[in-house]
C-alpha positions as CSV (number, residue, x, y, z in Angstrom):
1,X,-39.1,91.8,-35.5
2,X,-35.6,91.0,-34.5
3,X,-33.7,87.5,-35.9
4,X,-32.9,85.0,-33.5
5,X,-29.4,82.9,-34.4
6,X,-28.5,79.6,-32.9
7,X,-25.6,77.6,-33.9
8,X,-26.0,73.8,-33.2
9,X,-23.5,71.8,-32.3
10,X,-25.1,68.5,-30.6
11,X,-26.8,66.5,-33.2
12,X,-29.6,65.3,-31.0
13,X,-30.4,69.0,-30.5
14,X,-30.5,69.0,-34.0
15,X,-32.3,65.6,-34.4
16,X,-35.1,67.6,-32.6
17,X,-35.5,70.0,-35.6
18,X,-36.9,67.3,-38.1
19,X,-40.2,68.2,-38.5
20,X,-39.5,72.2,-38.2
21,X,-36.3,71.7,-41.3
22,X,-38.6,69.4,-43.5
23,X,-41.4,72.0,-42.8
24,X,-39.3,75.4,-44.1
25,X,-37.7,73.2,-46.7
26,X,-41.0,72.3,-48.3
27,X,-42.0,76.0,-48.1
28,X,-38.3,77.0,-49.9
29,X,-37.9,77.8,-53.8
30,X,-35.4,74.6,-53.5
31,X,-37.2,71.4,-51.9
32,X,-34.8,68.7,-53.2
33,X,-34.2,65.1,-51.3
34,X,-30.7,66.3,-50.7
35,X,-31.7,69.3,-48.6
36,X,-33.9,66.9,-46.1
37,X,-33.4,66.4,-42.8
38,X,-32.9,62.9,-42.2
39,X,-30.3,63.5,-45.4
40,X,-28.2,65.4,-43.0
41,X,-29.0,63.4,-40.1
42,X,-27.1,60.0,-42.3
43,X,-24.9,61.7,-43.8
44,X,-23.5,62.8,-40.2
45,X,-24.1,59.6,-38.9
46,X,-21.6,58.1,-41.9
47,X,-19.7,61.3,-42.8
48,X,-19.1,63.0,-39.5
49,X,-15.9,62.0,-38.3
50,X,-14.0,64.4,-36.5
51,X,-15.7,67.4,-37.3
52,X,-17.7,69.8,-35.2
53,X,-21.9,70.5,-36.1
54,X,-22.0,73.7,-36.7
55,X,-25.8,74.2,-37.9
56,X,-26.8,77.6,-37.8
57,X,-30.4,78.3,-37.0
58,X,-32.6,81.5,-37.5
59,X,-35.9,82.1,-36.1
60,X,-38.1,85.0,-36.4
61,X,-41.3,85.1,-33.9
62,X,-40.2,81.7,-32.6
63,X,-40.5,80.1,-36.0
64,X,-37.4,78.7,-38.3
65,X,-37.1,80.8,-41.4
66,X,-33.9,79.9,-42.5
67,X,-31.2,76.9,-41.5
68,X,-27.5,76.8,-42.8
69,X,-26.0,72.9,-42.5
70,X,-22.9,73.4,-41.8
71,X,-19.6,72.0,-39.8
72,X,-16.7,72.8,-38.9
73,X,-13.1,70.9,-39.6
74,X,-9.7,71.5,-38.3
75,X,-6.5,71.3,-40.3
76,X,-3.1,73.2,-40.7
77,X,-2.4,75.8,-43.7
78,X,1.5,76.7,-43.7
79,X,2.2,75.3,-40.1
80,X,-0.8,77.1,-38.8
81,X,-4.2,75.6,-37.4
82,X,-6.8,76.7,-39.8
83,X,-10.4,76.3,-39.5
84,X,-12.7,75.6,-42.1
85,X,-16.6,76.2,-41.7
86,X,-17.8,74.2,-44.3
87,X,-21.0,72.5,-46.0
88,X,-22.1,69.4,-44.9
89,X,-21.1,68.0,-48.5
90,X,-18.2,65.6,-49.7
91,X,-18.4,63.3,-53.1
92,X,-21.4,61.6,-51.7
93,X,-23.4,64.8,-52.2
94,X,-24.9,66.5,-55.2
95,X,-26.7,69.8,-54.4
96,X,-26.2,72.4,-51.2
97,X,-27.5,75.6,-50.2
98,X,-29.7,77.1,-47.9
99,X,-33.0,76.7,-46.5
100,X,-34.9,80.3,-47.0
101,X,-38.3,81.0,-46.2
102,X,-39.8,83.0,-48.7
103,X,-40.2,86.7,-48.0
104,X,-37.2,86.4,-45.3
105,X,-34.0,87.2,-47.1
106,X,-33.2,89.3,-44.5
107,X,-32.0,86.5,-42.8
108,X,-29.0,86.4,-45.2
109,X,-27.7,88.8,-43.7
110,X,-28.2,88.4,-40.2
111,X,-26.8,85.0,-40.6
112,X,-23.7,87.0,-41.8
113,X,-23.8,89.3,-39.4
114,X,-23.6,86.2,-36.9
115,X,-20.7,85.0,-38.8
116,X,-18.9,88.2,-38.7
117,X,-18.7,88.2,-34.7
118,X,-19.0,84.2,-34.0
119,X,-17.3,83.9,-30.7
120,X,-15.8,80.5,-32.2
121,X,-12.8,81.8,-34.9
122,X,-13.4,80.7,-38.3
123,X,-10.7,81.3,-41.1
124,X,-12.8,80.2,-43.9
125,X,-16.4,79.3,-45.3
126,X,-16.7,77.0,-47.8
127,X,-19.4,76.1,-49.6
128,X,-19.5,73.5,-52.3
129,X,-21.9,71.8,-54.6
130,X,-24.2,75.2,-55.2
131,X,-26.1,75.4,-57.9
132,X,-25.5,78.3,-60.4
133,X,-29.0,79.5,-60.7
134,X,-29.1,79.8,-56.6
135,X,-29.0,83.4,-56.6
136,X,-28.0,83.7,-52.5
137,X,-24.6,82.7,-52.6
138,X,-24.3,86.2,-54.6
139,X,-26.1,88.0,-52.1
140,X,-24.1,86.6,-49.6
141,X,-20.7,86.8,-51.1
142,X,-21.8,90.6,-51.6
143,X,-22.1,91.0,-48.3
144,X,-19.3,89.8,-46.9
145,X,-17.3,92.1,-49.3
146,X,-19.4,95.0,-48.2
147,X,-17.7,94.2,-45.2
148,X,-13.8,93.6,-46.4
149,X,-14.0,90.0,-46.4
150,X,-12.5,88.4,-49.5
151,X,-15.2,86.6,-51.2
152,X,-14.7,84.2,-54.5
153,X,-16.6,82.1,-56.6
154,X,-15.2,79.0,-58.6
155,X,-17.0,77.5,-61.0
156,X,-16.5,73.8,-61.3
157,X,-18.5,71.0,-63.1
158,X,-21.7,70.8,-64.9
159,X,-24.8,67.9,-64.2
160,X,-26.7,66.7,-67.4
161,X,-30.1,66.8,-67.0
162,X,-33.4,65.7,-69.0
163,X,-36.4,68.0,-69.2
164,X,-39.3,65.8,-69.5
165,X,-41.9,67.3,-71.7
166,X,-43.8,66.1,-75.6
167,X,-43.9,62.3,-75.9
168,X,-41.0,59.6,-75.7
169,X,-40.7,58.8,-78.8
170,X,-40.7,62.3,-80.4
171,X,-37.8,62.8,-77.6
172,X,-35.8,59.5,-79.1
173,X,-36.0,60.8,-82.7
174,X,-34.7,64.1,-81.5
175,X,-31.3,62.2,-80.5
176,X,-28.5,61.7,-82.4
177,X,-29.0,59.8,-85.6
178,X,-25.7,57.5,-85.0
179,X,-26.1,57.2,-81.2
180,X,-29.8,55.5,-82.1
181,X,-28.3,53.5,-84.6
182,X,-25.7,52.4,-82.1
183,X,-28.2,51.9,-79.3
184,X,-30.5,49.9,-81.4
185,X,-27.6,47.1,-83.1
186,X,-26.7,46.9,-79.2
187,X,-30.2,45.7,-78.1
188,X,-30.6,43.5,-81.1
189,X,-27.6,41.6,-80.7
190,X,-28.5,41.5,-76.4
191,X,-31.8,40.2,-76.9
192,X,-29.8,37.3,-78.9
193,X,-28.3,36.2,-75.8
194,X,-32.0,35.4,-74.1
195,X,-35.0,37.3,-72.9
196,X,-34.1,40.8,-71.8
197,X,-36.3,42.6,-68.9
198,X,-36.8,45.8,-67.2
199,X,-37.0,45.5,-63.6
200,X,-38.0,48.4,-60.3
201,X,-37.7,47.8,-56.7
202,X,-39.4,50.3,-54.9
203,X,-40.7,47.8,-51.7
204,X,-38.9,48.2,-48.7
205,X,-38.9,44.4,-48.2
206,X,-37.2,43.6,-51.7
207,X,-34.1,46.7,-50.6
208,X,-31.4,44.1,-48.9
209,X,-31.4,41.9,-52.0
210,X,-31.7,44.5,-54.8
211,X,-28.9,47.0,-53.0
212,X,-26.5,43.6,-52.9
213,X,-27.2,42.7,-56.7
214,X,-27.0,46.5,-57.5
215,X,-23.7,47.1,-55.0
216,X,-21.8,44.1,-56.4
217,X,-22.6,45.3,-60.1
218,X,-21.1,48.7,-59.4
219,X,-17.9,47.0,-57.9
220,X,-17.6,45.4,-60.5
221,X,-17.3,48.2,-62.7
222,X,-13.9,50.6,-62.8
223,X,-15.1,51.8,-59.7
224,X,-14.6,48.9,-58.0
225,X,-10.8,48.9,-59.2
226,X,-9.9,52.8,-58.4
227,X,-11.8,52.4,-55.3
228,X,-14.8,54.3,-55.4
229,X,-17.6,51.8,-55.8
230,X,-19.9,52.1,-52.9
231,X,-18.9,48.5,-51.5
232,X,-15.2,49.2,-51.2
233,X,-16.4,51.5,-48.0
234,X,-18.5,50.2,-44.7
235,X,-19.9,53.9,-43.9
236,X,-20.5,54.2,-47.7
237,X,-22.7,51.1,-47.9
238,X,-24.3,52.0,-44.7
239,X,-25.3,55.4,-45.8
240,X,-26.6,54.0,-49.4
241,X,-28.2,51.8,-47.3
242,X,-30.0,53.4,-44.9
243,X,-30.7,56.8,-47.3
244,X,-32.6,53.6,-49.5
245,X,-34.6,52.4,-46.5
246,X,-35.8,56.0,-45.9
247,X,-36.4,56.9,-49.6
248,X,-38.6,53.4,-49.5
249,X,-40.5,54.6,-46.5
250,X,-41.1,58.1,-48.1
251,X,-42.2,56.4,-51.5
252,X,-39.0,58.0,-52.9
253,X,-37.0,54.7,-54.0
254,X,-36.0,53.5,-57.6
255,X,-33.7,50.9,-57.5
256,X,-33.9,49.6,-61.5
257,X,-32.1,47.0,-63.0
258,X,-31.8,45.4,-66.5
259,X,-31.9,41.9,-66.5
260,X,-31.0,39.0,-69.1
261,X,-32.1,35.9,-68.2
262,X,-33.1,36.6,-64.9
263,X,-29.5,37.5,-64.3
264,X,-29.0,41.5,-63.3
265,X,-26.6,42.9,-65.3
266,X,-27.5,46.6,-64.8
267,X,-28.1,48.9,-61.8
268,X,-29.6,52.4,-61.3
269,X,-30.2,53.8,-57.7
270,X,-32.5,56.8,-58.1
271,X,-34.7,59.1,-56.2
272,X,-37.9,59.8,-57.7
273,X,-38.9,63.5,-55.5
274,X,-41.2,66.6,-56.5
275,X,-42.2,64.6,-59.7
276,X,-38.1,64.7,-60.9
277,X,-36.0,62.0,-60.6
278,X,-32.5,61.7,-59.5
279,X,-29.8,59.3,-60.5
280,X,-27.8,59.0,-57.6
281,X,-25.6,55.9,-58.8
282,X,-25.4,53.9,-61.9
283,X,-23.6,50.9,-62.9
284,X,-23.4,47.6,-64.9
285,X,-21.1,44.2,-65.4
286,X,-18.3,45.0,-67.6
287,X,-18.8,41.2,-69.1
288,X,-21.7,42.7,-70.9
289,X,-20.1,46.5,-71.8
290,X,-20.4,45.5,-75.8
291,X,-23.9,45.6,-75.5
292,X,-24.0,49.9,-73.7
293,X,-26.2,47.7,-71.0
294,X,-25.7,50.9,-69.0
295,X,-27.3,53.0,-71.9
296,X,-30.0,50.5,-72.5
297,X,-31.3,50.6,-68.7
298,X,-31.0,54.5,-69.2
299,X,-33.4,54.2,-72.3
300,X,-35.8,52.2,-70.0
301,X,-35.9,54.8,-66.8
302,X,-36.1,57.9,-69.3
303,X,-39.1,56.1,-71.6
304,X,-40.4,55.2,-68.0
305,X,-40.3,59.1,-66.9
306,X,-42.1,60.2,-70.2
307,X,-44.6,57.8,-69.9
308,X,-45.4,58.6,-66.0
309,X,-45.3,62.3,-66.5
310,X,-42.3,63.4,-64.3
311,X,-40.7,66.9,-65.4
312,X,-37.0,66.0,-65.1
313,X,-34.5,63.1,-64.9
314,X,-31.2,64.4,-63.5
315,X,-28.2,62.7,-64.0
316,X,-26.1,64.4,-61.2
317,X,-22.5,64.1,-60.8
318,X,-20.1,65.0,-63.3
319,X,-20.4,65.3,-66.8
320,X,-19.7,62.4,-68.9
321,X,-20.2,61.1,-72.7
322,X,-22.7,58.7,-71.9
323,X,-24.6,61.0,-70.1
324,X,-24.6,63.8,-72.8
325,X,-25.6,61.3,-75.1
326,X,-29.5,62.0,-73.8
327,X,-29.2,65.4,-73.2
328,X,-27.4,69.4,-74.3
329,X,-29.0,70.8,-71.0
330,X,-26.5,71.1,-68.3
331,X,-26.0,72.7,-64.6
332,X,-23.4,74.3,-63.6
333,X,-22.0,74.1,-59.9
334,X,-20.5,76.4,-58.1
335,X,-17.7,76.5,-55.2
336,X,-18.2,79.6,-53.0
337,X,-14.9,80.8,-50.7
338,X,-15.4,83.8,-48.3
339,X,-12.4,84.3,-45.8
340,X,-11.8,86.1,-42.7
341,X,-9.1,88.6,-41.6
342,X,-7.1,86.3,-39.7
343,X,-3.4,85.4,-40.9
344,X,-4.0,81.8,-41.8
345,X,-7.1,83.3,-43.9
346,X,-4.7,86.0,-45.8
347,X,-2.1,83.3,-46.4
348,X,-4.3,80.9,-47.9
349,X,-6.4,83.6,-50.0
350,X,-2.7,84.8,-51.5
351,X,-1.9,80.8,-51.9
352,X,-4.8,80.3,-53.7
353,X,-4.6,83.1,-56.1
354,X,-0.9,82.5,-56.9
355,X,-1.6,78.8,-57.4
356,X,-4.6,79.9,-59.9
357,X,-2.5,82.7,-61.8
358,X,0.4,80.0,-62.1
359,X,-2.0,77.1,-63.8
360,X,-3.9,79.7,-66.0
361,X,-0.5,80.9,-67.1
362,X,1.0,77.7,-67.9
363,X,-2.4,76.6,-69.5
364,X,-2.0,79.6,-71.8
């Protein structure tokens, strides 16, 4: 039976797809919150901007069996207008790649073979935030070379993660010697300063309070001062915001918080989905840094996971000291570029190569 490919542009076109996306995500080898429809759906809401919708569809006797989020953005590359079909990803988001039903790879390559000939010119796809052990962005990069279409793969940062397995406290001894000792002179001297709690909102009517504690403690943070903090942007607090009333709805939400005195000095935002949890944000008050509050509430949500039987904690993101403090295990993420044949396409491919061969020469 013959594929049928659709691109969609209109997003109540795609709004209509909800329950048909969720549906062959669920049935996928990769059902993660960050792959959901109503994901997409605020992120476009918040995100969108200027460019173009540019989901592509495939359906094989009338059913969805695979679904590519993607858009398309318009810039200039060396005075020229280049196009860039890209995921629907920026710093906001932590996983990508496609929805496949199992059994129908074959769609891989009809989706390519749409691609090839789409009426609309493309100069390049790009695809970020894939995870290495996502074997399809090989397939598809094959492909495309099959065909004489440049195709490369960066590699760029790794996500610390926790496998959950054995008992929490056999896990703690496991850790660094020093990094306990450290963790346990810091939670001595904080419980001097009063009585120390361990707090988790998960109630849709206690969200608007908890996200304003837990959105004023990240600004608090360096992230407030460089300007990344989720309240220093209104569409970044309105997709936090809303993403956390869905999650609540769904059963999804974590907000945690590490409290002393009543006061909140300590913030996690995480999404607890397919019995793993996700760390979406984290932050605490600087006025209370010489006490790792941070790595105390991390203690708490990880002893929390051990003792609730979920099989992962993931910290997302980049990787970071505090982070690899709980963990050697690591993902790596992947950037994948495949470009056309067009002249904007070749001049950017040899830009990019030179610009590469230049750093790892000067590195060297």
């Amino acid at each position: 039976m013959a594929y049928e490919v659709l691109e969609i542009s209109e997003l109540d076109e795609f709004g209509k797809l909800e329950a048909e996306w969720n549906l062959l995500l669920s049935m996928s080898h990769h059902d993660i919150p960050f792959l959901r429809h109503e994901w997409f759906m605020n992120w476009w809401v918040n995100f969108g901007g200027s460019h173009r919708l540019a989901v592509v569809c495939i359906r094989k006797n009338g059913g969805l069996v695979s679904a590519f989020p993607l858009m398309e953005a318009r810039t200039t590359f060396a005075g020229l207008p280049f196009i860039i079909l890209q995921s629907i990803t920026n710093a906001h988001s932590f996983r990508y790649y496609f929805l496949l039903w199992p059994g129908d790879e074959g769609s891989l390559t009809a989706f390519w073979q749409y691609l090839r000939n789409r009426p609309r010119r493309w100069d390049l796809l790009q695809l970020e935030e894939i995870p290495a052990d996502v074997l399809t962005y090989e397939v598809l990069c094959d492909t495309a070379r099959k065909d004489s279409f440049p195709a490369e793969i960066w590699r760029g940062g790794d996500s610390p993660y926790v496998r959950i397995n054995g008992k929490w406290n056999a896990y703690w001894e496991g850790l660094k010697p020093k990094f306990r000792s450290n963790m346990r002179n810091r939670l001595k001297r904080l419980e001097q300063l009063g009585t120390l709690d361990y707090e988790v909102v998960t109630d849709s009517s206690a969200i608007e309070s908890a996200l304003t504690d837990g959105f004023a403690i990240e600004q608090k943070s360096w992230k407030g001062e460089n300007g990344t903090a989720i309240a220093c942007r209104q569409d970044t607090m309105n997709f936090y915001t809303r993403w956390a009333d869905t999650a609540a709805k769904n059963g999804w939400l974590r907000l945690s918080f590490l409290t002393i005195n009543g006061r909140r000095v300590a913030f996690d935002y995480s999404i607890h989905y397919n019995n793993r949890l996700y760390c979406m944000k984290i932050g605490y008050d600087p006025a209370y840094s010489q006490y790792s509050v941070g790595q105390i509430l991390c203690s708490k949500i990880l002893q929390q996971c051990f003792e609730d039987g979920v099989s992962e904690y993931d910290f997302l993101g980049e990787t970071t000291t505090h982070k690899m403090d709980w963990t050697s295990l690591v993902r790596a993420r992947l950037s994948v570029f495949i470009y056309n044949r067009t002249v904007p396409a070749r001049l950017h491919l040899y830009n990019s190569r030179i610009r590469r061969h230049l750093k790892h020469w000067i590195i060297k």
